[in-house]
C-alpha positions as CSV (number, residue, x, y, z in Angstrom):
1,X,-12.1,24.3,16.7
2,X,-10.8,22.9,13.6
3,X,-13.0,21.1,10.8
4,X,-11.8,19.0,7.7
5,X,-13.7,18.4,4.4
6,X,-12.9,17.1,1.2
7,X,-14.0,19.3,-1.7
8,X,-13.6,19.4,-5.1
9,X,-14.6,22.5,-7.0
10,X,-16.7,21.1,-10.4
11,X,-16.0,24.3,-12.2
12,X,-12.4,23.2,-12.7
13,X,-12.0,20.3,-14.9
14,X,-9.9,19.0,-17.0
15,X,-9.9,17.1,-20.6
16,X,-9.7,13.5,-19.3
17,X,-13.1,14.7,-17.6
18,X,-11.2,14.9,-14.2
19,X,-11.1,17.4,-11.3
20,X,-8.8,17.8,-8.4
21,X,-9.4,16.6,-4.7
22,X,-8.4,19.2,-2.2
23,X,-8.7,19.4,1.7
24,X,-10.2,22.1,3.1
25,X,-8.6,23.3,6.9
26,X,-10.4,25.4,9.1
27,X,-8.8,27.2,12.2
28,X,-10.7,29.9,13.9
29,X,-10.7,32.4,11.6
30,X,-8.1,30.7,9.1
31,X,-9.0,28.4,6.0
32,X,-6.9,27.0,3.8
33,X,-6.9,23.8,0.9
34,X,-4.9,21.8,0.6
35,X,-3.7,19.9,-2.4
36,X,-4.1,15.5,-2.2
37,X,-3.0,15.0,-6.1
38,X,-6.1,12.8,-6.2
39,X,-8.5,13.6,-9.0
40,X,-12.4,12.3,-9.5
41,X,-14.6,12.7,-12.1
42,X,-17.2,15.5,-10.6
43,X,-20.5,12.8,-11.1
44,X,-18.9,10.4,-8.2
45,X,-18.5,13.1,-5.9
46,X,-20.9,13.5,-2.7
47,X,-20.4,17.1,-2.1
48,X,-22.7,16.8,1.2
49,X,-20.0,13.7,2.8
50,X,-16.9,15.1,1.0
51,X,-15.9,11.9,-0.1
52,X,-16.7,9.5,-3.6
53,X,-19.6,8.0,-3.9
54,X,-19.7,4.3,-3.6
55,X,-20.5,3.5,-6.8
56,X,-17.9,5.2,-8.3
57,X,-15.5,2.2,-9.4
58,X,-12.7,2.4,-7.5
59,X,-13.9,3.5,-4.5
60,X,-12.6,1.5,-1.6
61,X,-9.1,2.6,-2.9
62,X,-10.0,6.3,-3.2
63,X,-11.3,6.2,0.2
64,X,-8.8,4.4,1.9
65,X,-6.1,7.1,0.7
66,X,-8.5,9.9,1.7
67,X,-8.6,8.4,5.1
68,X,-5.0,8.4,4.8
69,X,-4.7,12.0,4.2
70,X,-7.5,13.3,6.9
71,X,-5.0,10.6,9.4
72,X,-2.1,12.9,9.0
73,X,-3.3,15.9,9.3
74,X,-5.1,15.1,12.8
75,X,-2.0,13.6,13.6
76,X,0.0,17.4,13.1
77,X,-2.9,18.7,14.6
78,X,-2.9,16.4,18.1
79,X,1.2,16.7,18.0
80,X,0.9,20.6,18.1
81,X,-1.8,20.9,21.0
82,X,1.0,18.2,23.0
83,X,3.7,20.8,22.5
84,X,1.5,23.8,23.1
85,X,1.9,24.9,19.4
86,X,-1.1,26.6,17.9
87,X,-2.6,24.4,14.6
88,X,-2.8,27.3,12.3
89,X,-4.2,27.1,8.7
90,X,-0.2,28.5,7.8
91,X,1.5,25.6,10.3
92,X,-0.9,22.9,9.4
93,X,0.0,23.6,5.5
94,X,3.9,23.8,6.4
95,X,4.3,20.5,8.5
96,X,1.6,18.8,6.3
97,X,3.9,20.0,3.0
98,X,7.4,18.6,4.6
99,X,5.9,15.7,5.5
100,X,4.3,14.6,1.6
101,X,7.8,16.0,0.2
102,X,9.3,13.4,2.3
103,X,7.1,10.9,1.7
104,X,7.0,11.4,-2.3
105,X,10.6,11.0,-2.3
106,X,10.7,7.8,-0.5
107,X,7.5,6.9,-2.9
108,X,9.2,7.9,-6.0
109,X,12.8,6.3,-4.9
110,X,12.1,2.9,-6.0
111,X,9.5,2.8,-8.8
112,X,7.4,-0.6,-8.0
113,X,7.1,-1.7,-11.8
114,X,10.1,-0.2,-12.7
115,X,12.0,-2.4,-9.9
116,X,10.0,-5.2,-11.4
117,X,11.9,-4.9,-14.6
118,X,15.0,-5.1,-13.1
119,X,13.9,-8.6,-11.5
120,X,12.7,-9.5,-15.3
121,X,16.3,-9.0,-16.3
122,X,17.4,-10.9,-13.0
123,X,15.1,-14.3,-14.3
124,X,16.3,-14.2,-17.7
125,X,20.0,-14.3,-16.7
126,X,19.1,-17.0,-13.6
127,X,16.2,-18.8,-14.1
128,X,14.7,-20.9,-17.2
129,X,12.4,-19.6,-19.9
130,X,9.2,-20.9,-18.4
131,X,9.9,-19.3,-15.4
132,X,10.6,-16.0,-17.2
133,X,7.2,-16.0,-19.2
134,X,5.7,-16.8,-16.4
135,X,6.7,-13.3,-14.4
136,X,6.3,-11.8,-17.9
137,X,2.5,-12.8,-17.1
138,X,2.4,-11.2,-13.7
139,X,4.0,-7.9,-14.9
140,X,1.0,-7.7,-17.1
141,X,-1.5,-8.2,-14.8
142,X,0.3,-5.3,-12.5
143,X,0.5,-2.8,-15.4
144,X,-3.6,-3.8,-16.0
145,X,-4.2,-3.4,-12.8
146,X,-2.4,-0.2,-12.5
147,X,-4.6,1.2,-15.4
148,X,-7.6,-0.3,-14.3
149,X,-7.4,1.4,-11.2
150,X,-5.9,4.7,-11.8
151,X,-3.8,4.5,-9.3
152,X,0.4,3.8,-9.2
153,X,1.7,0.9,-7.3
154,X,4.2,2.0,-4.7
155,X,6.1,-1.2,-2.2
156,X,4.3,0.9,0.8
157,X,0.8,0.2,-0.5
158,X,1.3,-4.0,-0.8
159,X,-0.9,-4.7,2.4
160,X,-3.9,-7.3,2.7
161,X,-6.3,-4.1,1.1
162,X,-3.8,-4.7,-2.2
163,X,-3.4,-8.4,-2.0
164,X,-8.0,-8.2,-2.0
165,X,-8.1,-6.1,-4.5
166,X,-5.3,-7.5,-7.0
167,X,-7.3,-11.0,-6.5
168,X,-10.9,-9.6,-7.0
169,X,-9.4,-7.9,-10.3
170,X,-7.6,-10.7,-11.7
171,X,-10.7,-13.1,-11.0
172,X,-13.0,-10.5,-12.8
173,X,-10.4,-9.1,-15.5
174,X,-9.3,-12.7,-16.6
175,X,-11.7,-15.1,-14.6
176,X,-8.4,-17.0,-13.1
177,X,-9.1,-20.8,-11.5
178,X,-7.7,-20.9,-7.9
179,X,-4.4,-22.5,-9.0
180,X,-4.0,-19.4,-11.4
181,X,-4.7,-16.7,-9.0
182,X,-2.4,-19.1,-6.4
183,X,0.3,-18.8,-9.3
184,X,0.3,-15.2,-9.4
185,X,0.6,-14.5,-5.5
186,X,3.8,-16.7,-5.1
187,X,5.2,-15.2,-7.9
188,X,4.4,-11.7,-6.5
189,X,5.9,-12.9,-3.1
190,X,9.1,-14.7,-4.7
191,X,9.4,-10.7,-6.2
192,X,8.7,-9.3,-3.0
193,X,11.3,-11.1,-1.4
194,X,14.0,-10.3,-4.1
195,X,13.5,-6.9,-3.5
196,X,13.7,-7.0,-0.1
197,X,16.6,-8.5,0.0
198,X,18.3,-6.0,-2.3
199,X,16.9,-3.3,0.0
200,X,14.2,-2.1,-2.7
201,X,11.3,-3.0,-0.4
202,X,10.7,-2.1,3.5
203,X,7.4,-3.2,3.6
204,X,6.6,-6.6,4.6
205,X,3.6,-7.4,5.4
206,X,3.3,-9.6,1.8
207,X,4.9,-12.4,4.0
208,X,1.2,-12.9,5.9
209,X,-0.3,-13.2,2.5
210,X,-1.8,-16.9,2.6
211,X,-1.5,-18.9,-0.8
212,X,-4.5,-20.3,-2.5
213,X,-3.6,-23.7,-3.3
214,X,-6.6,-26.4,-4.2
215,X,-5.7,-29.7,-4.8
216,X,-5.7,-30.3,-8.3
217,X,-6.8,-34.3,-9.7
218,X,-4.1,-36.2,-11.1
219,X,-4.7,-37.4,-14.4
220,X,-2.0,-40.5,-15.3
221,X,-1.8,-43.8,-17.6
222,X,-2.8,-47.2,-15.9
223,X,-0.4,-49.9,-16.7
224,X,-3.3,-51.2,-19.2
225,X,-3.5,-47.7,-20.7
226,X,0.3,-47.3,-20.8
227,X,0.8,-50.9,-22.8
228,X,-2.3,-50.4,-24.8
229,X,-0.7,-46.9,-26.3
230,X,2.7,-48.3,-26.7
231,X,1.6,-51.4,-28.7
232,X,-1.1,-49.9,-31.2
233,X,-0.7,-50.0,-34.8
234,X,-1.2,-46.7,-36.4
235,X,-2.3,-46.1,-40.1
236,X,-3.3,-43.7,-42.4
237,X,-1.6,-40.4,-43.0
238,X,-0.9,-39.5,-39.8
239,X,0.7,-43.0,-38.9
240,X,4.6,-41.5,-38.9
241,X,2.8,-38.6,-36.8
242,X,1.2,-39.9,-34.2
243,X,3.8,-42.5,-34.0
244,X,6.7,-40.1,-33.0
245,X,4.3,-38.1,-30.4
246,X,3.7,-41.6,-28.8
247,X,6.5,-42.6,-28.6
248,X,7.9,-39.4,-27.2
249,X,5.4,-39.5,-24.7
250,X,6.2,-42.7,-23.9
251,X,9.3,-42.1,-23.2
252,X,8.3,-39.3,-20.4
253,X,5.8,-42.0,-18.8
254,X,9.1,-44.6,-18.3
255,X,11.9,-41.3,-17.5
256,X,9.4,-39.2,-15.9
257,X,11.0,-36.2,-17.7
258,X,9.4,-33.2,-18.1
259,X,8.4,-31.6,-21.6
260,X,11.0,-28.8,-21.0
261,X,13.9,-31.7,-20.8
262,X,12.3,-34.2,-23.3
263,X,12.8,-30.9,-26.0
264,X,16.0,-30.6,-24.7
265,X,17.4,-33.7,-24.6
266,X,20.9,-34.4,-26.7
267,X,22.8,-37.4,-27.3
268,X,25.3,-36.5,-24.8
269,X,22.7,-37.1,-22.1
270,X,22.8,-40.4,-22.4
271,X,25.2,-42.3,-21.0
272,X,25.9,-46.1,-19.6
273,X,21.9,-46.8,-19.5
274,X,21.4,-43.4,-17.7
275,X,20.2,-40.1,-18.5
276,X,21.9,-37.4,-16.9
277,X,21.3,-34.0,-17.9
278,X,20.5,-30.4,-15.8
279,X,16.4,-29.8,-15.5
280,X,15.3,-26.8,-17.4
281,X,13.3,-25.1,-14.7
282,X,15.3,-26.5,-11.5
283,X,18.9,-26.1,-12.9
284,X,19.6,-29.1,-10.9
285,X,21.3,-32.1,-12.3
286,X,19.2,-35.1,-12.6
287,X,20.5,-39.2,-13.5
288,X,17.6,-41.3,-14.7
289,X,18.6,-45.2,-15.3
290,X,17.0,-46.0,-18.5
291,X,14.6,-48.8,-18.1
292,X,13.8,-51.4,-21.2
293,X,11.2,-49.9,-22.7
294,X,12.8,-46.5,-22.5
295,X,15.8,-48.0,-24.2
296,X,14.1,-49.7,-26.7
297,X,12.2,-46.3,-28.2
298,X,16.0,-44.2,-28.1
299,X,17.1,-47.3,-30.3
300,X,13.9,-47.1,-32.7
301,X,15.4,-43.3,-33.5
302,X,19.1,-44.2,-33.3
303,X,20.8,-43.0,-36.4
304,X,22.8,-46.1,-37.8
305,X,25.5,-43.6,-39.5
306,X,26.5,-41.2,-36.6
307,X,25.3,-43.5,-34.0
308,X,23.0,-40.5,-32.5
309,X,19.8,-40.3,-31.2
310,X,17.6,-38.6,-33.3
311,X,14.1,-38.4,-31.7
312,X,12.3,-35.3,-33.0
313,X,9.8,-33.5,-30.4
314,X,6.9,-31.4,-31.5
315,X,6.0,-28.1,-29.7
316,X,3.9,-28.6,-26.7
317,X,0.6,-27.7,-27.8
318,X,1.0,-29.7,-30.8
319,X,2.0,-32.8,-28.8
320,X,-1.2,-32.2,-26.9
321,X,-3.1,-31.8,-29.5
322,X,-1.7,-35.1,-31.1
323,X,-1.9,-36.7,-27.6
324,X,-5.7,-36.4,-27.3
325,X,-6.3,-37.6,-30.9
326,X,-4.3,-40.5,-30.2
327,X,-6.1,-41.1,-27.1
328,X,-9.4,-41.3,-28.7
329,X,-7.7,-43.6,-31.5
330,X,-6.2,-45.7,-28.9
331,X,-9.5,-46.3,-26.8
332,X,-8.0,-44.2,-23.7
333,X,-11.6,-43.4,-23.0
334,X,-12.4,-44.0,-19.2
335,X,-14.8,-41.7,-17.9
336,X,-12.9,-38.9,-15.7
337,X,-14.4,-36.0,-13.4
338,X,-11.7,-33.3,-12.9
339,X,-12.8,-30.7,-10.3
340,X,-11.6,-26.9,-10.5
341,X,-12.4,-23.9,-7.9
342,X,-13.3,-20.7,-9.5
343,X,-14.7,-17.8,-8.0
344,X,-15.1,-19.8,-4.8
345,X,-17.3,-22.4,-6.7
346,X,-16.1,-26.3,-7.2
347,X,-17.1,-26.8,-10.9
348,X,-16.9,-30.9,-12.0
349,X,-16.0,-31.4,-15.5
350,X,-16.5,-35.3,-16.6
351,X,-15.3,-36.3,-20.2
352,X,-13.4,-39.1,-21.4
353,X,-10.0,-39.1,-20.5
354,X,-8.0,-39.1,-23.6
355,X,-9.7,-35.1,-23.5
356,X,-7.7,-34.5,-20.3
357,X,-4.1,-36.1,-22.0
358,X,-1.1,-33.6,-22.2
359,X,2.4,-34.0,-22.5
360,X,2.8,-33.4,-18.7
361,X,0.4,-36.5,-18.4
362,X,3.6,-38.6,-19.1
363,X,5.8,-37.4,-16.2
364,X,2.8,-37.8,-14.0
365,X,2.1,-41.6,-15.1
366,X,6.0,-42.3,-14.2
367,X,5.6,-41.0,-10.9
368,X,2.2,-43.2,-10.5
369,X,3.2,-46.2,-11.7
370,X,6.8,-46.0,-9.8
371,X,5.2,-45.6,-6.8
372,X,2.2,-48.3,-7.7
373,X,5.1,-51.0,-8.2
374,X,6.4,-50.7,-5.0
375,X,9.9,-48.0,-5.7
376,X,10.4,-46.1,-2.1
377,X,8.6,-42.4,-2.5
378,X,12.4,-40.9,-1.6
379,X,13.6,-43.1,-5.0
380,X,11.2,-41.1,-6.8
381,X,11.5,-37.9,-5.5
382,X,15.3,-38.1,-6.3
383,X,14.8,-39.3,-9.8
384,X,11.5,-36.7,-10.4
385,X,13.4,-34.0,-9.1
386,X,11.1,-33.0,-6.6
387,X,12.4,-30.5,-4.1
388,X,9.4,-30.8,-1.7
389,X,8.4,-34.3,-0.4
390,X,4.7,-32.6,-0.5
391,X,4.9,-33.0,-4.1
392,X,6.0,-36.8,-3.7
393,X,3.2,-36.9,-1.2
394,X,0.3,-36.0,-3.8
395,X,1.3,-38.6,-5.7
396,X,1.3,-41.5,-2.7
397,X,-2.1,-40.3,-1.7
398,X,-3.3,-41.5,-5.1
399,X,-1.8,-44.4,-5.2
400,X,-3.7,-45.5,-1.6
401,X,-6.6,-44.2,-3.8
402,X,-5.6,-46.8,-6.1
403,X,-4.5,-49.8,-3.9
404,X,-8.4,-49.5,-1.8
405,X,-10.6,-49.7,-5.1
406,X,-8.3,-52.9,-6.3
407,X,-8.6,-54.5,-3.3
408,X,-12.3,-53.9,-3.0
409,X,-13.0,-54.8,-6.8
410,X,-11.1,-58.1,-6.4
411,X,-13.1,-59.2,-2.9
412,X,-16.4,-57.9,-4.4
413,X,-16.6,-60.2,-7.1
């Protein structure tokens, strides 16, 4: 009868503190090891089970390969007893041998991170900067992941075992919000599907992974809020300041552009009351009538000798930084509870809301307001550049929000 056991032998070990895993095969009379190419450090080793102990830290991983391993070698085992073939120690070795050559070689055809660098260059070429540092991020948390684990990601292993433990590390390794952790397995999946396409990638069972989306409270600019910012008086040193970043952000609450486009926005863009430009992170070309006040804040920073608009933008974290200053100056102070999920927890964070003002705040407060004064959601979809009418739909939802409390707060008084 044949017997299987992990050993390792502690009297071989080797600088990093490491020694090998090997699997013993016994036939009758025959024994033989076999090499896995997994190492262990010798203290996480349960001689008596011939596997890792559970508190070594990657455990579940370790196991699962082992399992793995001990699977394939029943398998030769049962396929030579169907075809009256004797499992020796020598034919177990042989078959078992042919088979990892073959597998290694389909393992090492199509390095995971090294494909992934490929699709880097792919996104810088295709796809705008944002979008770029954004998979930047992700490659990062695959090459920590990778090291944290001791293991190398291949396209075979990306099951729902991966997609559980690539979660539970980012949570722990960089304590991720839901959104985050959503963030990172689309942008995995949009990968995925890139190299499946280009025939990198056979496995695909990353289409079943589900997303992790949480409805996230949208913060935007009453009409009150919106006409008390535009018509304060700023003084002091900071006046010419906080008087661009307004006004720049102003100009996002009545376009609905996006910081990306707002920094990117050129004369030539402007053209019979519209602006028509291509959206950074879309690529798609977007016409945006320019209503009153819009116009009347390109005028304030219309150069009177070339005839061009000259309307300087800070860099984003400065224009939020600025944007909750003026906030406070302003009197933007409403009490506001955003709620965030982390580590399956709903944590409530209430401040005033000039703390919760960024530049993105403005696009947002376009959207609102459009929708508040009646425009058709399809309008604002075209004009927003939303793809998906869910991301319209979001918006609508708040506004039905919006029209219950005034209707109850006028019949209450």
């Amino acid at each position: 009868m044949a017997t299987l056991k992990f050993i390792i032998r502690k009297s071989k070990v080797t600088k990093q503190g490491l020694t090998k895993i090997n699997l013993r095969y016994c036939h009758a009379s025959d024994k033989i090891e076999l090499a896995t190419n997994k190492s262990i450090e010798p203290q996480y080793w349960d001689t008596l089970k011939g596997r890792p102990k559970k508190k070594y830290p990657s455990y579940g991983e370790l196991d699962e390969e082992l399992d793995g391993i001990e699977r394939k070698i029943k398998l030769i085992i049962k396929e030579a007893n169907q075809n009256n073939i004797e499992p020796t120690a020598e034919y177990v070795k042989a078959k078992f041998l042919r088979e990892d050559v073959v597998q290694k070689k389909e393992r090492l055809e199509y390095d995971f991170l090294e494909i992934f660098q490929e699709y880097q260059q792919y996104l810088e070429s295709n796809k705008a900067i944002n979008t770029v540092k954004n998979f930047n991020s992700l490659h990062n948390n695959l090459v920590a992941y990778q090291k944290k684990k001791r293991v190398k990601i291949v396209f075979s292993m990306i099951d729902h075992r991966f997609y559980d433990s690539f979660v539970n590390f980012l949570i722990k390794q960089y304590d991720y919000a839901e959104n985050t952790l959503d963030d990172r397995i689309k942008m995995l999946k949009t990968y995925l599907f890139w190299a499946t396409e280009r025939k990198y990638n056979k496995n695909e069972e990353f289409k079943t992974f589900k997303r992790r989306y949480q409805k996230v409270d949208i913060i935007y600019l009453t009409d009150r809020e919106l006409n008390l910012l535009e018509g304060y008086e700023f003084s002091g040193e900071e006046k010419k300041n906080y008087e661009l970043v307004r006004d720049t952000f102003c100009l996002c609450c009545y376009t609905g552009l996006r910081y990306s486009d707002l920094a990117s926005l050129k004369s030539e863009n402007i053209q019979k009351n519209h602006i028509i430009k291509r959206m950074q992170k879309t690529q798609d070309i977007i016409k945006i009538p320019i209503v009153a006040p819009a116009q009347a804040i390109l005028d304030k920073y219309k150069s009177v000798d070339n005839g061009n608009y000259e309307l300087k933008v800070f860099a984003n974290p400065v224009m939020n930084r600025y944007l909750k200053e003026i906030g406070e100056i302003v009197g933007i102070d409403d009490k506001v509870t955003m709620t965030n999920k982390k580590r399956g927890v709903f944590v409530e964070n209430t401040q005033p809301k000039y703390k919760f003002i960024t530049c993105h705040t403005g696009r947002r407060t376009f959207i609102t307001l459009s929708l508040e004064k009646g425009i058709r959601p399809e309008v604002v979809m075209n004009i927003a550049g939303h793809k998906d009418f869910r991301t319209t739909q979001k918006y609508i939802k708040l506004v039905d929000n919006v029209v219950d409390d005034e209707v109850l707060n006028a019949w209450n008084k």
